[in-house]
N, C-alpha and C positions, 0 to 999 in steps of 0.2 A: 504494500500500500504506500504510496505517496502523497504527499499535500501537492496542489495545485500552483503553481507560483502565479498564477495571473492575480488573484488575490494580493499580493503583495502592490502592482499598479494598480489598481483595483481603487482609487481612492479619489475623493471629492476634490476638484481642481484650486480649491483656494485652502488645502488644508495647511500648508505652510505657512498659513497665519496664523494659525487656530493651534491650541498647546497638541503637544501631541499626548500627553496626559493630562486628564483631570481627575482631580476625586470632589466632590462635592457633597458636603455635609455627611462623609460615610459611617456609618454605623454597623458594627456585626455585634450579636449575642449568640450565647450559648446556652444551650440546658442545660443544668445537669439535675438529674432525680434527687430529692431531697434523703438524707440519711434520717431515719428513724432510728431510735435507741430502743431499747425493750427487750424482756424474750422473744415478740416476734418482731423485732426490730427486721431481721433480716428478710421475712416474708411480705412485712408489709410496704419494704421499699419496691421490691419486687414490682409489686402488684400496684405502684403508689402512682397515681398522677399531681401529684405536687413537683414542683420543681423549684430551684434555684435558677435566678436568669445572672450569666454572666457576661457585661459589656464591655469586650476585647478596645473596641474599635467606638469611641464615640465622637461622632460630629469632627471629623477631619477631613480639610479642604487645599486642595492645594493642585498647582498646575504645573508640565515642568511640558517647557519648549525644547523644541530640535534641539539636539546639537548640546546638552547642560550632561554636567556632571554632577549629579545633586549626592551629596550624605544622608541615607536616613536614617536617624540615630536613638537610640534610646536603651533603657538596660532592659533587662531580661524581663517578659513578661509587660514590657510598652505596648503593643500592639501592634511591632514592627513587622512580625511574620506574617502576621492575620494580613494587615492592609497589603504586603508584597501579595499574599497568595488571594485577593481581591483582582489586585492589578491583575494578576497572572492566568485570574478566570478559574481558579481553583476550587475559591467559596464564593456565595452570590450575599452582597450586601444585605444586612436585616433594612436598613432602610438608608436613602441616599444612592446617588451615581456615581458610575465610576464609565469612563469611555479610555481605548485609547485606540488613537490613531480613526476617531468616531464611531468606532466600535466599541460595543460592550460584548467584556469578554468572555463574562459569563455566557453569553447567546449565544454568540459566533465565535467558538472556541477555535475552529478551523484555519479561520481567517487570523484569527489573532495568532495563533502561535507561529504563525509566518512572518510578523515582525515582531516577533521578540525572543529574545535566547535568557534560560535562565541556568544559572549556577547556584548551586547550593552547598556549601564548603562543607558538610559531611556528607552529604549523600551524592554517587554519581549517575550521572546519567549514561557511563560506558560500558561497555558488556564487560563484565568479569572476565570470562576465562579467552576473550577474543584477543589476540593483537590488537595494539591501541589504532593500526593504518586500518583493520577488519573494522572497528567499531567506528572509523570516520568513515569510509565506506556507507556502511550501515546506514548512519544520522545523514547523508549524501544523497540514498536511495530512498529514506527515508520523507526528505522533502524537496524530489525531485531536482536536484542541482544537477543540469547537464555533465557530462563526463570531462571534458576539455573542461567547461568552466569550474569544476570541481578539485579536477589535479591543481590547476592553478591558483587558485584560495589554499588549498590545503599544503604547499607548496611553499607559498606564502605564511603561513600561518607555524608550519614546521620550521620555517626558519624565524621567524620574529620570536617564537617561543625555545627556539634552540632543544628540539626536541627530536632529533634526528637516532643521535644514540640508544632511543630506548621505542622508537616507532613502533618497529617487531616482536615489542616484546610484552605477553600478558599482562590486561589493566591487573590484574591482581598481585605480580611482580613488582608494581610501579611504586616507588616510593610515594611519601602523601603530596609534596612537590609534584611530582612529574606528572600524578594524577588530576590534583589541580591542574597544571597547564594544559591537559590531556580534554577536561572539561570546557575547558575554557574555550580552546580550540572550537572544541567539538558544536558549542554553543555560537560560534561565529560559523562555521562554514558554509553558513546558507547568507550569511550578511542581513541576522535581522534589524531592522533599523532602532530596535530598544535595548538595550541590553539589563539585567539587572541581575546582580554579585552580592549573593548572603554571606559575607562571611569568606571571601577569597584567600585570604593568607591565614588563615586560624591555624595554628599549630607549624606554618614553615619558619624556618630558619632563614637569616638574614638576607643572604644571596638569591633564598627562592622567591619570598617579600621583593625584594627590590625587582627584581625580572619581572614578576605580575603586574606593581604598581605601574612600571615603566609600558607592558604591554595596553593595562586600561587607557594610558594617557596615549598611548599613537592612536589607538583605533579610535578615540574620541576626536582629537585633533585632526588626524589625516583621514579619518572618511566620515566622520561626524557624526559616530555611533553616540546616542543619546545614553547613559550612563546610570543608573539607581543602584548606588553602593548602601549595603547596611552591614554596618563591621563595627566590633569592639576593640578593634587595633587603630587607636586617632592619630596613629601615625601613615595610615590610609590615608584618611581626612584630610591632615594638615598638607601631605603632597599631593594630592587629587584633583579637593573639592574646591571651587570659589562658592558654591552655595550649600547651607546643610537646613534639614527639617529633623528638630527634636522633638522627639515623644517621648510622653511617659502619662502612664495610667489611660492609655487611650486617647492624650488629647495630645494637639502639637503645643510646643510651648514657646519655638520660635522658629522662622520659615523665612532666610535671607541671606545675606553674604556672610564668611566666615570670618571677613575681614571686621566686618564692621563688628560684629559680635565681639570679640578680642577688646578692639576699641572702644565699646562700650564700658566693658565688662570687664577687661583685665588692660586699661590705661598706663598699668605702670610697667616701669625696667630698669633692672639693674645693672648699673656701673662695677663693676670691680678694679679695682686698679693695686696694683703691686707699686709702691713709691722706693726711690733707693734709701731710705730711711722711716724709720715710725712717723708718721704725725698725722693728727687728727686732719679731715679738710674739710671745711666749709666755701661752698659755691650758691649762688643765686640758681633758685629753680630745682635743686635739689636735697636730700636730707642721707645725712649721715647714718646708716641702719646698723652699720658696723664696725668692728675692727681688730684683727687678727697680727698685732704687730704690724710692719709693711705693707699690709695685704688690707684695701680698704674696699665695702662695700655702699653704694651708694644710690638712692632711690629716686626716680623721677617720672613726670608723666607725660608719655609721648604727645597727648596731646596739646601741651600747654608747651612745651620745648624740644629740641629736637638733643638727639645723640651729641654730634657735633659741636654744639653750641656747647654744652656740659666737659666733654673733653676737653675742648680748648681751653674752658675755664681751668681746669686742672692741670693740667701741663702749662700754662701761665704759670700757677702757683708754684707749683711743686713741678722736682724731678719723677718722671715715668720711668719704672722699668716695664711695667707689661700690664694692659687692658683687656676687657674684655666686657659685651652687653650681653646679658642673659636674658633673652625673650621669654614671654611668659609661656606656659605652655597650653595646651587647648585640654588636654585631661584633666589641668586644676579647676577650668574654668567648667567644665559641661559637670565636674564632678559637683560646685558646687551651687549648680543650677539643680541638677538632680537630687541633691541633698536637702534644699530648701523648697523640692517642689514645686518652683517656679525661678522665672527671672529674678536676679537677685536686684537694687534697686542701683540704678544709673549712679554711680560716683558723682559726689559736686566737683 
């Protein structure tokens, strides 16, 4: 069996304006039977129409156009999976729209999975006991990719991923790296125009991290694969995304640049400076936080002065032996958004 590729052109001629995702006001719940206590506790849950209603997903809206590399982020039990396996036409919204590419993909599940590839960082979608080139084969015939045009993607694809040495050899051989890349692959070879990555580097090691992040970023850049990363690695993030959507408890809690988030929310940076001698230093626009003998720490907020301007003042005063700005990082920050439950309040 094959998918149809004409579905893929198949599309309303001003959709390029139009987001190519929407969720709109989405909502998913769940049952589950209520537990009864008692001696016949256990017969009577059985037999019980009582339920507990549980609301994964409430009232989340949000659009993402061609071409974005979006984060979407939250801890465990946010809603992150439920809304992905929405998008992805898995589970059908309890109430609210979802379209992508102006399909709903619950209906037209056909259509839909011809622009989109999905990755799920524990589970794969590659035959176990096939050779990894069998199982691209496969996902090939699978959604009818002509033969020529197929070597040629896959081609491609084995070498941006440097996966050549291990092509032949059983998905179940494959380290959790090569499996990954194995997926990932396998997830482009038809070039859906969405892509969405649960969880891509969960468990690799540095070198295999770096090769992923670096693949996400060409295939978005150079063919303008539209991007829905959700990872608890914010080192994803920080090299990724310019835009992230936070959840938790089901609602988003912020839907916008990464940059400005930071800025908002983590203004400040530290100076350290190493002096060829002890001594305290006082400069305009900053505050002294510490001090380690030589070794001085020093606070200020980018947005009120710049780097530059703080150094100079220092190396005026004093002798430098060695500097250095310590950015803030984006784990302090979303850690203590999620801590508090919401945005934490704008710094004066």
């Amino acid at each position: 069996m094959s998918l149809s590729v004409s579905a893929v052109d198949d599309l309303p001629s001003d959709a390029a304006q139009r987001p190519l995702v929407r969720a709109a006001g989405l909502v998913k719940e769940f049952r589950r039977v209520k537990r009864v206590s008692g001696r016949l506790g256990g017969l009577r849950t059985l037999f019980s129409r009582d339920y507990d209603v549980i609301r994964a997903v409430n009232d989340v809206s949000f659009d993402i156009h061609s071409g974005e590399l979006v984060g979407y982020l939250g801890p465990n039990g946010a809603g992150k999976s439920t809304t992905i396996k929405m998008l992805t036409g898995i589970l059908t919204p309890t109430a609210g729209a979802v379209s992508v590419a102006d399909r709903d993909p619950s209906r037209e599940r056909k259509a839909n999975a011809l622009n989109i590839g999905v990755v799920f960082g524990q589970r794969s979608q590659l035959w176990w006991d096939l050779p990894l080139r069998e199982s691209f084969r496969a996902v090939r015939d699978l959604y009818g990719v002509p033969t020529m045009e197929g070597d040629r993607r896959q081609h491609e694809l084995v070498k941006l991923l440097d996966m050549d040495e291990f092509l032949d050899a059983p998905v179940r051989q494959l380290s959790l790296g090569q499996r990954m890349r194995g997926d990932i692959a396998a997830a482009m070879l038809y070039q859906p125009r969405l892509l969405y990555l649960d969880e891509p580097t969960v468990g690799l090691d540095v070198v295999a991290k770096q090769r992923i992040r670096e693949f996400i970023a060409h295939v978005n850049a150079e063919r303008g694969t539209t991007v829905v990363l959700t990872t608890h690695d914010l080192e994803d993030v920080e090299q990724l995304c310019r835009r992230i959507v936070l959840i938790d408890h089901g609602r988003v809690l912020y839907d916008g640049a990464l940059t400005e988030l930071m800025a908002r929310y983590a203004p400040y940076r530290d100076l350290v400076v190493t002096l060829a001698s002890p001594a305290d230093v006082a400069v305009n626009g900053a505050e002294q936080i510490g001090r380690d003998g030589p070794v001085v720490t020093l606070r200020f907020r980018s947005d009120r002065v710049k780097a530059p301007e703080i150094i100079g003042a220092v190396t005026a005063a004093h002798e430098v032996v060695d500097l250095s700005v310590a950015e803030p990082r984006l784990e302090a920050v979303i850690g203590r958004i999620y801590t508090q439950r919401g945005l934490p309040e704008s710094p004066a």
